[in-house]
PATI-411213 format. One record per residue (C-alpha): x, y, z; chain; residue in one letter; residue number from 1. Coordinates in Angstrom, 2 decimals. Each point is the difference from the previous one (the first is absolute). Layout:
BEGIN
{nuro {X Y Z} A A NUM}
...
This chain:
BEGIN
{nuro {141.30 83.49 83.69} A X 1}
{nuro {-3.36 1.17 0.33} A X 2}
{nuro {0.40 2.79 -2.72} A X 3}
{nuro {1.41 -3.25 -2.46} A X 4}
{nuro {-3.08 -1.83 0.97} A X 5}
{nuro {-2.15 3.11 -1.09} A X 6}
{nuro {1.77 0.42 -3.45} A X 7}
{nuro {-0.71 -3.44 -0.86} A X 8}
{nuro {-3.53 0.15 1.11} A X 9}
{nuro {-0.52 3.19 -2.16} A X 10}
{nuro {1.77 -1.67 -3.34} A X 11}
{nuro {-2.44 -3.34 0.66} A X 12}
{nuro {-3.09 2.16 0.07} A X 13}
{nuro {1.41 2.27 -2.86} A X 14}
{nuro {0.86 -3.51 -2.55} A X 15}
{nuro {-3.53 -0.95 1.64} A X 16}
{nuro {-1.44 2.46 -1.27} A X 17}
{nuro {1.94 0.47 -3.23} A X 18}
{nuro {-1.12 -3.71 -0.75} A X 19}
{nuro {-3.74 0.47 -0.01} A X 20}
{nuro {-0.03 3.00 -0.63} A X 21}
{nuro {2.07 1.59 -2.75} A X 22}
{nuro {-1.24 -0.69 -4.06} A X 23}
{nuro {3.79 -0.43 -0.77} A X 24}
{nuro {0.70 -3.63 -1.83} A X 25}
{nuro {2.08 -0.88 2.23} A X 26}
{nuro {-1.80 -0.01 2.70} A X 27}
{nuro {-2.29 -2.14 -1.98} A X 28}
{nuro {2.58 -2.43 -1.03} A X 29}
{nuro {1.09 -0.27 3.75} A X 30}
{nuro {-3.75 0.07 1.47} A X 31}
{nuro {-0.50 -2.78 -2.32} A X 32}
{nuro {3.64 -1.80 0.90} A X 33}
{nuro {-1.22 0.83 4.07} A X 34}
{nuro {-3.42 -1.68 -0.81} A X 35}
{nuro {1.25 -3.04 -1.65} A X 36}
{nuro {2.72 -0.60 3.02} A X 37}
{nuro {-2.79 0.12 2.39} A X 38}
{nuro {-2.28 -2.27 -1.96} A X 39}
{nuro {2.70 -2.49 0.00} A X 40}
{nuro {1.84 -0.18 2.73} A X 41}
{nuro {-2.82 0.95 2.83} A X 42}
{nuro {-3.63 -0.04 -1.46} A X 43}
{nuro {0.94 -3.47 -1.81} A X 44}
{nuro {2.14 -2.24 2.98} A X 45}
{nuro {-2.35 1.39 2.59} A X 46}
{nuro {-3.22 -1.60 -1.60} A X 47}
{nuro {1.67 -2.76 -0.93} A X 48}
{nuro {0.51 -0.85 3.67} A X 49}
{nuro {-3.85 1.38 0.38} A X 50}
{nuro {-0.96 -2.91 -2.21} A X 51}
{nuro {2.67 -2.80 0.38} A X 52}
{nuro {0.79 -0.11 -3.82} A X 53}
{nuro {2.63 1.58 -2.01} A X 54}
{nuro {-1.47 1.11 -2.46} A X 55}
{nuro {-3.33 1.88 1.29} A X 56}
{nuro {-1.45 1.55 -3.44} A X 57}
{nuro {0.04 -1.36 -2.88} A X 58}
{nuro {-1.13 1.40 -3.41} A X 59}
{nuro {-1.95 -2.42 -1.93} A X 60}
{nuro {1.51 -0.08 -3.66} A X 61}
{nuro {-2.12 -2.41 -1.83} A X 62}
{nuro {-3.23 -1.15 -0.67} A X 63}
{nuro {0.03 -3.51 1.46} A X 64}
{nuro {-1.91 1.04 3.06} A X 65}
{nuro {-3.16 2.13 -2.34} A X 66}
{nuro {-3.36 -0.66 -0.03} A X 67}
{nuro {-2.72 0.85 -2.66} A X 68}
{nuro {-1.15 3.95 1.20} A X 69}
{nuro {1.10 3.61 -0.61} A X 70}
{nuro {3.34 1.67 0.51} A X 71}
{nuro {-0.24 0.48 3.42} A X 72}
{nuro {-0.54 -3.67 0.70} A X 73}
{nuro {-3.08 -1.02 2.60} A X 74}
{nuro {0.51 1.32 2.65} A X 75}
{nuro {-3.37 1.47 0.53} A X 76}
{nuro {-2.01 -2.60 -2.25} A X 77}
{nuro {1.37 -3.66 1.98} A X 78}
{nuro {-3.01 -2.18 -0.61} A X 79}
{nuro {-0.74 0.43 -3.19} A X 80}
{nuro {3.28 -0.10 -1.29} A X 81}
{nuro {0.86 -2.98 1.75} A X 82}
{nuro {-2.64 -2.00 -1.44} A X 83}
{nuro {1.32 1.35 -3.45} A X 84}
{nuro {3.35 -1.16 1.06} A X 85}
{nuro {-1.00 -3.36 0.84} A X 86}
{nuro {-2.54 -0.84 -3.12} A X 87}
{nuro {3.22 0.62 -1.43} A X 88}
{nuro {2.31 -2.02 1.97} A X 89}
{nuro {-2.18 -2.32 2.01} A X 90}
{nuro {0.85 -3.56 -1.91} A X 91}
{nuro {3.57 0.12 0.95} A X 92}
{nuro {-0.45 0.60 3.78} A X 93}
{nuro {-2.61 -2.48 0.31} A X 94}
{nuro {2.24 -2.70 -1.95} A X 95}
{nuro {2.60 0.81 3.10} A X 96}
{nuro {-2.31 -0.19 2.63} A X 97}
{nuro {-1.02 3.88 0.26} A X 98}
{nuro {-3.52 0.70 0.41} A X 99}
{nuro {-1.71 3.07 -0.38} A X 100}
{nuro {-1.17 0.21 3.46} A X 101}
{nuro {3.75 0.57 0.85} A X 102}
{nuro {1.21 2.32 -2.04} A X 103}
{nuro {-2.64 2.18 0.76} A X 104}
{nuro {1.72 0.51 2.93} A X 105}
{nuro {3.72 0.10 -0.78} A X 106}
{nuro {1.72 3.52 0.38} A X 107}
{nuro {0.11 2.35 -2.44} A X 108}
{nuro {-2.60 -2.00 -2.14} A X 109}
{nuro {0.18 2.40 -3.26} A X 110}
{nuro {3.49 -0.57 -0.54} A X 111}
{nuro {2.31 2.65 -0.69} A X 112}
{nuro {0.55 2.69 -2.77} A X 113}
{nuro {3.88 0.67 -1.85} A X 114}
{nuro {0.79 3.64 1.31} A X 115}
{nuro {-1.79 -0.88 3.85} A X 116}
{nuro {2.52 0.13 2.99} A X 117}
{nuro {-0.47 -3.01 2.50} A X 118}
{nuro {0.30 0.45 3.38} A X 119}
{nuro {1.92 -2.79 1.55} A X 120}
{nuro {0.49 -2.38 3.64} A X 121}
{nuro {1.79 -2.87 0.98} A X 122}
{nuro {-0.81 -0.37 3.75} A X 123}
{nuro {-2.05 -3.26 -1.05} A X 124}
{nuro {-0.34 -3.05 -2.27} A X 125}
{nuro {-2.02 0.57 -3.14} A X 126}
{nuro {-3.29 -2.67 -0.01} A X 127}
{nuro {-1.27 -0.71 -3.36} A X 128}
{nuro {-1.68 3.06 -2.05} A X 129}
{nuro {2.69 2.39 1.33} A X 130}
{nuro {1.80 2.02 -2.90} A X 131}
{nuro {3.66 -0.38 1.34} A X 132}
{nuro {3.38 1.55 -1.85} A X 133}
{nuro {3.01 -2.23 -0.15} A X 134}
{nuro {3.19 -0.88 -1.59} A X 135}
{nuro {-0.41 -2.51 -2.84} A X 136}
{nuro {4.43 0.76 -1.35} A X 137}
{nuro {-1.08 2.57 -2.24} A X 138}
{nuro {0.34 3.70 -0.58} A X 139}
{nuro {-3.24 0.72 1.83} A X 140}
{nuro {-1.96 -1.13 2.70} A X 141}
{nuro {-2.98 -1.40 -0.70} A X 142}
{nuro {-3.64 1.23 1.68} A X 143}
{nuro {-2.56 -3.19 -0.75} A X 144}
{nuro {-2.49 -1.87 2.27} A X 145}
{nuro {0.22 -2.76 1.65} A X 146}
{nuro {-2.27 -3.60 -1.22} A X 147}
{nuro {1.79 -2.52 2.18} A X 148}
{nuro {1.98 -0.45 2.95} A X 149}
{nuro {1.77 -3.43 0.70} A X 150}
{nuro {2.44 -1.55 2.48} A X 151}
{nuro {2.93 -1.73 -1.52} A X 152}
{nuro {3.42 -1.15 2.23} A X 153}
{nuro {-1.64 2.44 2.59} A X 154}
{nuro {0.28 2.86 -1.93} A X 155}
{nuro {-2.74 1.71 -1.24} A X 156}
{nuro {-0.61 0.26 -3.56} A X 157}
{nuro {-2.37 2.48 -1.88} A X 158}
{nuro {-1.37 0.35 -3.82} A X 159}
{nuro {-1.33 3.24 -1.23} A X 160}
{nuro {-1.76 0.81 -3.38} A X 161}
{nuro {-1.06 3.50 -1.37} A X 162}
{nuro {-3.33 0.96 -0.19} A X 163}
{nuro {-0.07 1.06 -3.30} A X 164}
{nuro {-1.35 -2.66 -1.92} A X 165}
{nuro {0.89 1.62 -2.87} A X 166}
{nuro {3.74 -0.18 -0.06} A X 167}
{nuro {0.15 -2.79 2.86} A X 168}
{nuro {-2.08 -2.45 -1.21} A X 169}
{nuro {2.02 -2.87 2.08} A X 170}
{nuro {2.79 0.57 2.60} A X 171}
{nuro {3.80 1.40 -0.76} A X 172}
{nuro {2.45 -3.23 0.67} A X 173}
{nuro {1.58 2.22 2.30} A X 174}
{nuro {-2.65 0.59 1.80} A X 175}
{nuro {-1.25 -3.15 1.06} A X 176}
{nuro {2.18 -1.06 2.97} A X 177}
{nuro {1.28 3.13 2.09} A X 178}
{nuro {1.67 -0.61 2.78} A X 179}
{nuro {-1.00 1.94 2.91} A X 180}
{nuro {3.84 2.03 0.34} A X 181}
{nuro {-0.56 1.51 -3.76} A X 182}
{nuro {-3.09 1.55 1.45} A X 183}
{nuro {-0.16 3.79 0.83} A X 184}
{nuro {-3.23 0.58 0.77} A X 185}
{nuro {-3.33 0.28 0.14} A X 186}
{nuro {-1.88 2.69 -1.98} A X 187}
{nuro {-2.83 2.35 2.49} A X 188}
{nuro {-0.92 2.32 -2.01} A X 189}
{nuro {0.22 1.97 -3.10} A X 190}
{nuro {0.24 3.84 -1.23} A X 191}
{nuro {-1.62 0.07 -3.13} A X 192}
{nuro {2.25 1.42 -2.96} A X 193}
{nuro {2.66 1.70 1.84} A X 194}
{nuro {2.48 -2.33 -1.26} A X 195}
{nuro {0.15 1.31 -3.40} A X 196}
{nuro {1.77 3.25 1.12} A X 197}
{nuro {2.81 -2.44 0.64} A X 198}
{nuro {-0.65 -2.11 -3.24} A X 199}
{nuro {-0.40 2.93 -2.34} A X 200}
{nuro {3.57 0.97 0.95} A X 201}
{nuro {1.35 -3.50 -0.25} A X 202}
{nuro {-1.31 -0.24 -3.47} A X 203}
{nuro {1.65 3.16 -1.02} A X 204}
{nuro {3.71 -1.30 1.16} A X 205}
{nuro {-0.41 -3.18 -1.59} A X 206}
{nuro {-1.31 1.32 -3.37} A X 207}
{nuro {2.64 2.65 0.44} A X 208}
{nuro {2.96 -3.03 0.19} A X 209}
């Protein structure tokens, strides 16, 4: 018995070391394979429970979240990129009750870029200003922020509306009473850019259909 238990100690350490260390293709193809099945089915369910939401990253995949700046975003340049934003943007909020003095404040004030990854919670409520994801019976979830918050048959009702004023000059219909189970969560913070290793590839396959 012990010998058995040795042999199978040695082949582990020898397909160990075979994975990470050969420069055969397969062991690529099966690094990658190992990767991906640890990604999924440990790295992804055990942050999910981290942050209470199931779906903890997200890739941003549109621009319905920009603000005027560089590729990067604003991330280092807030202030004078907000006040960009809102020259831009400022007669819609304060026709629904938005003022200036509050979204100064609000979360992730620059918006969000298409290619950023979001970081995302749901251990508590989103409050107005809070960029939240949800499920609006489409192909995608959608990452906007939240304008107002109102209580109707006891249930919680929120409307969202991209910052881009661009492309969302007004709200989406669909976006203008979520109920609080299509929520996923809210966003905490983003990693500029690193989204579009996954969007790059994406855009391959579907061009390749």
């Amino acid at each position: 018995m012990e010998k058995e238990v040795k042999n199978i100690k040695e082949e582990i350490k020898k397909s160990w070391d075979w994975l990470w260390h050969s420069d055969s293709l397969l062991s690529w193809v099966v690094a990658l394979i190992f990767a991906f099945i640890i990604v999924k089915f440990i790295f992804f369910p055990l942050i999910s429970v981290i942050l209470a939401t199931k779906l903890p990253l997200v890739v941003v995949e549109s621009g319905s979240m920009s603000h005027p700046g560089s590729f990067f975003g604003n991330t280092f340049s807030t202030h004078s990129a907000f006040n960009e934003w809102w020259q831009s943007s400022f007669e819609w909020y304060e026709s629904h009750n938005i003022q200036k003095s509050q979204a100064e404040y609000w979360p992730l004030r620059t918006g969000l870029e298409k290619g950023d990854i979001v970081v995302v919670y749901g251990w508590s409520k989103p409050h107005e200003g809070d960029i939240i994801i949800f499920n609006a019976n489409q192909q995608y979830p959608i990452i906007h922020r939240v304008v107002k918050i109102e209580t109707i048959n006891n249930e919680l009702i929120y409307s969202t509306k991209g910052d881009n004023f661009l492309t969302n000059q007004d709200q989406l219909d669909i976006e203008k009473q979520i109920p609080e189970s299509a929520i996923i969560g809210k966003a905490a913070f983003r990693i500029p850019k690193l989204g579009w290793l996954k969007l790059f590839f994406v855009e391959i396959i579907n061009k390749l259909r």
